[in-house]
N, C-alpha and C positions, 0 to 999 in steps of 0.2 A: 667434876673432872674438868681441870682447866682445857684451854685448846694445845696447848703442850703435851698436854698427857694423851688425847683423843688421836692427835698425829700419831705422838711413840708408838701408841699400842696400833693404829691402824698401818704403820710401817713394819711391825712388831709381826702382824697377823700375816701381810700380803708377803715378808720375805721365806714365811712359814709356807706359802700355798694355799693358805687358807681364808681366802677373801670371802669367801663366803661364811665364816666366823665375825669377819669384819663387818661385812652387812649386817647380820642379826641382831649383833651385839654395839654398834657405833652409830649405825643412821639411824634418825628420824625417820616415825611414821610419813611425810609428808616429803622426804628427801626427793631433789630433782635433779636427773642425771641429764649430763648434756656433751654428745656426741660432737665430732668434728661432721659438716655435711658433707653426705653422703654413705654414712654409718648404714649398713645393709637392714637393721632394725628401729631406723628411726635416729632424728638429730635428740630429741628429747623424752623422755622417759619421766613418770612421773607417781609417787604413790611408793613406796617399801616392797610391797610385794611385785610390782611391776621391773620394780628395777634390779629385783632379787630373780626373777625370771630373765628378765635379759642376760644377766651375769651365768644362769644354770645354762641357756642354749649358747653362751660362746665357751664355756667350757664342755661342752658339749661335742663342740666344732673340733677343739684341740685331738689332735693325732696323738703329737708329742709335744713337750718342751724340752727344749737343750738348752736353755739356763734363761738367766732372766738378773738384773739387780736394779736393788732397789733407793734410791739416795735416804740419807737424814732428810726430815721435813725440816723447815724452816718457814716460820710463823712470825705472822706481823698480825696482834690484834684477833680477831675472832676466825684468820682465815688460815690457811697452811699451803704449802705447797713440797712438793715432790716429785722426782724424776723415774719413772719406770723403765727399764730396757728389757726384751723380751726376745728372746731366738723360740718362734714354735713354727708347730707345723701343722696348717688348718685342715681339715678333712676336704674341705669344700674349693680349697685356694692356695694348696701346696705349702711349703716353706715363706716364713715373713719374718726378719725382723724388724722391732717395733721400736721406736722411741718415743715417751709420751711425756708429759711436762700436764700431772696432776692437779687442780685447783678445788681446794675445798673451804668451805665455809661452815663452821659450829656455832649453834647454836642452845644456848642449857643442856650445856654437854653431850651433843646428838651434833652427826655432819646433817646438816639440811639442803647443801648446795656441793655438788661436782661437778667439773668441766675439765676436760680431757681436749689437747692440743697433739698433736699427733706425727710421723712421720714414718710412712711403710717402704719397706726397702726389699 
């Protein structure tokens, strides 16, 4: 699966709600997720199952969503990028919306690298 295809379908997956399809099926055992500092679970995350947990406890957190979009990736070489917008509502931290500017890196068809740029509002 080129890095074209791994974006589509991981844009594919997240505008569905279902990121956690996207993890199981798209990252690397060995995938390293990396938070803006000060992320309430850690700037870095590390391992598939670890970072498959962090994703179950902030969905976890969510109240509600009142909408969310997701841009086309755009891909230079082995990495991708995309724009996530998010209106929810934390259990823990009331109403946020989000602006994130996605970075990932594939590797033999598996993301091995995320990094997440951020802005809460």
């Amino acid at each position: 699966m080129s890095t074209q295809k791994v974006a589509n379908r991981l844009v594919e997956l997240m505008r569905k709600g279902d990121g956690m399809t996207a993890i199981s099926e798209l990252y690397a055992d060995t995938i390293v997720s990396k938070e803006m500092p000060g992320y309430p679970g850690g700037e870095l995350t590390s391992g598939k199952e670890a970072v498959t947990q962090k994703n179950v406890e902030w969905f976890n957190n969510v109240q509600e969503f009142h909408g969310s979009t997701i841009s086309e990736p755009q891909v230079a070489g082995n990495h991708f990028t995309c724009t996530m917008d998010f209106d929810v509502t934390f259990k823990d931290r009331g109403r946020q919306q989000m602006t994130e500017v996605c970075v990932y890196e594939v590797n033999e068809n598996k993301i091995v690298n995320e990094q997440f740029f951020y802005n809460m509002g």
